[in-house]
Structures are given as C-alpha cells and as structure tokens.
Phi, psi and omega in degrees: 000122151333161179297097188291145175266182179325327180287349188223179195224152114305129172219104136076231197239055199212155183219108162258112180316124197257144181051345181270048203159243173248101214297356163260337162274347152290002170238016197273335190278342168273339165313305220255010162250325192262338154102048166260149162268120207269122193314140168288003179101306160298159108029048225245142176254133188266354174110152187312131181336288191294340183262346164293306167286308199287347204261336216007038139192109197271141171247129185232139161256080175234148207027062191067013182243163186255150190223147176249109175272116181249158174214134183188125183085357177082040150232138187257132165226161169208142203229173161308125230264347202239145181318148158293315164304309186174030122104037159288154162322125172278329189290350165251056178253174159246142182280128166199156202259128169222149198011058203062016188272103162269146197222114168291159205212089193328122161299348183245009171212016161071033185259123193256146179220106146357106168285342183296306199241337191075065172240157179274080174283162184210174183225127121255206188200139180239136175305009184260333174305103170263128351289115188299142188237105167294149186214199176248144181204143193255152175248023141118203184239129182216009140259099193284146200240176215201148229263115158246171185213133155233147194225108183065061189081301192274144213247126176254130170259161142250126194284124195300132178268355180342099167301356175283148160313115162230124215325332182297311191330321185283001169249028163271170159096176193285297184331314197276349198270306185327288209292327169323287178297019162254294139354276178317322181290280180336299209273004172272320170271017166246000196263000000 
C-alpha cells in the first residue's frame, strides 16, 4: 500500500477512497470498514437538563459512537468524544475563546476545534507579508458535532447524518478504539 493521500484512509489493511465521487456511498463503504452503523436520524436521550449542566461534561455512547455533550456558558453542545488528529479525549480538554470562536482544546497535542461547528482553528503569520501578522485561520470542520434538543427537561441528542467523511469519524468503531489504545501507549512512552 502506497503513501495515503488526504483522499484515502487506511482502515486495518483496507484503503477507502475519500472525496472522489459519490460522497454517500463513500461514506456509507467506510461505515462498513470501520464496523459502524450509519445513524438513524432519530433522537436518542441523553438526560436530564438540570444533571447535564451541574456534570457540564457527559460522555454517551449512542448507536455505537461516543459523543461528549458539554454545557457552557448556558448552551449544551455535542461532538464526537475523541480529538480527530489523534483520538485524544476531549472530555480533558479546556473551553477557551479564540477569534471569537468557543473552542474546546485537545489536551495532548493542544488543536482547538469550535464547539459549534468541530472546525479547527489555528493562529499563523504568513512570511511573505512584511512585517507577518499572526492572524486565525481554519482548517476546515474535522469534528463532527451533533444536533441536541430539549423538550420538558430532557435532553436529546441527534447524530449528524452528514454523508461526507469527517476526521473524527475514524476514531470512532472497534478499529478507531485500536488506534485510539496505540495512540494512547505512544503517548505515554514519550511523557
């Protein structure tokens, strides 16, 4: 197997093609390589309002994917639980406001992802400008977030059916739990 590029994935010793085409069945052939289910669409409830604010960060497994539902700030949002860059926790990150954005900010390699939309931001400067003026700038949405609702207290999340491939997605499934605990080891014999 070749070097992958932004378009493919490595899954176990299977390469799925990314962007080229017709992006609901690509992403429906990485569900079934990642050994996922593709969301139903529905509602699934996540708990009472008022235990949800006092906890303000839940970790839920519904319909086999891990979702972190956070509240900050009086608003509940919910993503996928694991960074996209390399499958760290998210439920130990810290909340901060960056270019006007709130963003939560993976503890182990410091990648701020938007709770609103899971888009990345990052602050550069480009060298060609004299003098360069660090500014912000996004790499685009590499978390997938996820529609909540509440109705009489209780709180729903629904999992986003978006058909495109979006980075977090590979750490979800049994397959995303190896690399997760491979990831995690790695990052312990470098500590």
């Amino acid at each position: 197997m070749g070097p992958l590029s932004h378009t493919s994935r490595a899954v176990g010793s299977t390469v799925v093609q990314l962007d080229g085409g017709d992006s609901a069945a690509e992403f429906q052939a990485f569900y079934r390589a990642m050994d996922l289910k593709p969301p139903s669409g529905e509602p699934n409830f996540v708990g009472k309002k008022d235990e949800l604010i006092k906890a303000k960060r839940s970790f839920r497994t519904l319909e086999g994917r891990d979702i972190l539902i956070i509240y900050h700030e009086g608003v509940l949002y919910a993503m996928d639980s694991y960074c996209y860059h390399a499958g760290g926790k998210l439920e130990l990150g810290d909340i901060e406001e960056f270019d006007g954005k709130l963003c939560i900010v993976c503890p182990n390699h410091k990648y701020k992802i938007s709770l609103a939309k899971g888009e990345c931001i990052y602050k550069a400067s480009n060298p060609r400008e004299k003098p360069p003026v660090p500014r912000w700038y996004s790499k685009g949405v590499k978390q997938r977030t996820h529609t909540v609702t509440e109705t009489d207290g209780d709180v729903f999340v629904t999992l986003s059916t978006e058909t495109r491939f979006i980075e977090s997605d590979y750490f979800q499934g049994e397959k995303g739990k190896v690399e997760r605990a491979k990831a995690e080891a790695s990052e312990k014999e470098e500590s």
